[in-house]
N, C-alpha and C positions, 0 to 999 in steps of 0.2 A: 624450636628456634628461639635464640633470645629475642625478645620483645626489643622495640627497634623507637628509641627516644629523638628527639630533635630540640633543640634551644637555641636555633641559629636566627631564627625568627626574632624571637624579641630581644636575641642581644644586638640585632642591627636597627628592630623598626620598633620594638617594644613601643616608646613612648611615644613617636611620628606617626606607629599606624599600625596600634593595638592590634583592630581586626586582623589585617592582615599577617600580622605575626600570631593569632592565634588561627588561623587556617591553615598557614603553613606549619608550623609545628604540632598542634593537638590533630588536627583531619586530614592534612594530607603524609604525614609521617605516623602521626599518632596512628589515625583509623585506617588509613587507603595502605599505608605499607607494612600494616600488622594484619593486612585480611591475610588468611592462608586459603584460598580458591586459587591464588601464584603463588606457584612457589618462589625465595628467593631472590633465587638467579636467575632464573625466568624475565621476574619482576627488573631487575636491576639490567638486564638486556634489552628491553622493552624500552626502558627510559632512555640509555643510551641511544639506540636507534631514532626513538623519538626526538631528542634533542640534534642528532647530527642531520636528522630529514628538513629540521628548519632551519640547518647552519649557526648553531648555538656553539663557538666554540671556546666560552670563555672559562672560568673557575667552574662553574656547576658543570659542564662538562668531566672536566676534571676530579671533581669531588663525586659523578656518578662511575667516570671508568674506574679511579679508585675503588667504590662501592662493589665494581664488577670483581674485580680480581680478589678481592676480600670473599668474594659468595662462592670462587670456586671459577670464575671464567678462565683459562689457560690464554697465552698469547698467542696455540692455533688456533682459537675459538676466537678470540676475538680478531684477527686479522680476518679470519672467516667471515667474519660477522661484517664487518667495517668493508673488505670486496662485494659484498653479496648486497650492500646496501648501495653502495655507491653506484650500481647498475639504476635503481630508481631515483636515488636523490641526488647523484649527480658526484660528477669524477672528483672537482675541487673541496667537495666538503668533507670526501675521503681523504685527500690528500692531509686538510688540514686535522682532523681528527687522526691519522697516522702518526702523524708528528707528536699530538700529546700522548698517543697509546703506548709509543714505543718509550717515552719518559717515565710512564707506569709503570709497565712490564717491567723495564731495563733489569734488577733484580733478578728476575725469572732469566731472561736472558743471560746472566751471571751462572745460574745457579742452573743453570740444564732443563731448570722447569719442576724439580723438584717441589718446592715452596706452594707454587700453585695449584700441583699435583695433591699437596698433603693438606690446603686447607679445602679444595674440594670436597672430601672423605669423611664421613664420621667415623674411622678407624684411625690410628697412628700408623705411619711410617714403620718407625721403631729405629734400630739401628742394623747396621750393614751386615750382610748373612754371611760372613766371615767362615763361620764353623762348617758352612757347607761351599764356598767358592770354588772350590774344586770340581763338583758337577756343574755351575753356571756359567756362561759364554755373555761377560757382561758383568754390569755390576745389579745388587741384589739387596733389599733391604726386610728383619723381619722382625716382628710384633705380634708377641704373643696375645692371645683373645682371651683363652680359656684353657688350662693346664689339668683341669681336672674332668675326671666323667668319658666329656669328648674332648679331644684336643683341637683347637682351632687358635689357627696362624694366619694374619695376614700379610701374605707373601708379595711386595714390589717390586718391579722391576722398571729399568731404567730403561728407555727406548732401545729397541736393539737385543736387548737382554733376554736370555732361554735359559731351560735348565736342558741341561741332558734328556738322553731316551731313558726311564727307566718303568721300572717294576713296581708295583706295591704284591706284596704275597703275603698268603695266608691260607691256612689247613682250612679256615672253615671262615666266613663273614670277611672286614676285612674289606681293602680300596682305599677311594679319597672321592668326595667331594667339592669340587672348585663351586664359587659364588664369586662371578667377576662385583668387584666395590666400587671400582672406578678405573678411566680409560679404557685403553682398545689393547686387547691381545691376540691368542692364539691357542685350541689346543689341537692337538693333533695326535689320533692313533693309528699305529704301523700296520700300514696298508693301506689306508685311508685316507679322505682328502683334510687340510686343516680346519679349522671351525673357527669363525671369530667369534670373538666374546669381547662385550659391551655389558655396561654398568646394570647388573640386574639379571643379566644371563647364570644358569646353573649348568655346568656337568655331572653326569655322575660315573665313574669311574669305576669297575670291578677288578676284584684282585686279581692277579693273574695278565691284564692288557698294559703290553708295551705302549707308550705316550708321550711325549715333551707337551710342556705350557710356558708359556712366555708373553713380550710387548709387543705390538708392532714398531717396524722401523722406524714410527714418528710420533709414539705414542710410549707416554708413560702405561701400568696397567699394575693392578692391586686386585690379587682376587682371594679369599677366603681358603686356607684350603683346611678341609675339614674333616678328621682321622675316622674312618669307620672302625671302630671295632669288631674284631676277629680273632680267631686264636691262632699261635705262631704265626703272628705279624712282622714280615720282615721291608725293606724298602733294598733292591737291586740297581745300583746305580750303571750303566751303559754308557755306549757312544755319544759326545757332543752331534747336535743338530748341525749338518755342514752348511757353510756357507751356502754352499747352492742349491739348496731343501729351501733353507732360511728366504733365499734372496726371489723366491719365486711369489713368495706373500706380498699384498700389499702393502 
């Protein structure tokens, strides 16, 4: 994580109130928001919360939910967040902190949630999976990892979005491994019930088993997919996922 600087301190109090500009910039930005024992966006949802449980809702408010969506918080996460609080700290300092979250987000809002989907990730997006749109129900974005040895893709999909049923085949070795990267998906093999996949989850896949993977209905979702090697490797593309398969998921 890049090391995380502050000069806000002494460009307001510098000469009025040294100390205090150097607590806040050198210890509490320098030391307290460079420990790595929190993570990030951990750290930067903490603060949030913290600030709206005492009804702070001026510019550092602002300047923290900023922070949040810069680490990775999505605007379901953070409406999550900001419902789930407002149960202890009270309805009106939800109300008032909605009003500037949604000023933040707006962006995201704009853009389907892509943006905040791809600074969460330390993989790229890439660009849109054009060359295969034909087996996807949705739209689809892809970025390659690594081209050589093993091949590894990271495959996005936009809320909503599946690939067809297909095949990986091979005479001998051979499959795929998924590594969900980020968000919420799905995989699912013919006959069986579907599997959600969260940031961190692995499937592993053998040649030969009928499958679709995809997003949930309200979730972007990125996951790794990663070519086993095999001999006479081929990929069977099948039936789209129907609607009504699809729409039994959460």
């Amino acid at each position: 994580m890049k090391k995380i600087t502050q000069d806000a301190g002494r460009k307001a109090l510098g000469e009025f109130a040294p100390d205090f500009a150097h607590f806040n910039d050198d210890v509490l930005f320098g030391e307290n928001w460079n420990n790595r024992d929190i993570d990030h966006k951990t750290r930067c949802i903490i603060t949030v919360v913290a600030l709206m449980s005492l009804g702070i809702t001026d510019s550092s408010l602002r300047y923290h939910l900023e922070n949040a969506k810069k680490a990775g918080v999505s605007k379901a996460e953070i409406a999550a967040i900001i419902t789930h609080v407002a149960f202890y700290a009270g309805w009106p300092k939800a109300w008032a902190v909605f009003n500037m979250a949604k000023e933040v987000w707006a962006e995201e809002c704009a853009d389907g949630g892509k943006a905040s989907h791809e600074s969460g990730m330390i993989f790229p997006i890439g660009s849109p999976n054009d060359g295969f749109k034909q087996y996807f129900s949705g739209k689809s974005y892809l970025a390659p990892i690594s081209k050589e040895q093993v091949g590894i893709f990271n495959v996005t999909f936009e809320p909503g979005c599946r690939n067809n049923w297909h095949i990986h085949h091979a005479k001998k070795g051979g499959g795929q491994i998924l590594v969900c990267v980020g968000g919420r998906g799905y995989f699912q093999e013919w006959g069986k019930e579907a599997i959600e996949m969260r940031e961190g989850d692995c499937i592993n896949i053998p040649a030969g088993v009928k499958h679709w993977h995809g997003a949930a209905k309200d979730s972007w979702f990125s996951h790794l997919a990663i070519e086993v090697p095999g001999e006479g490797s081929s990929n069977e593309w099948l039936e789209p996922v129907s609607d009504e398969q699809y729409n039994k998921l959460k």
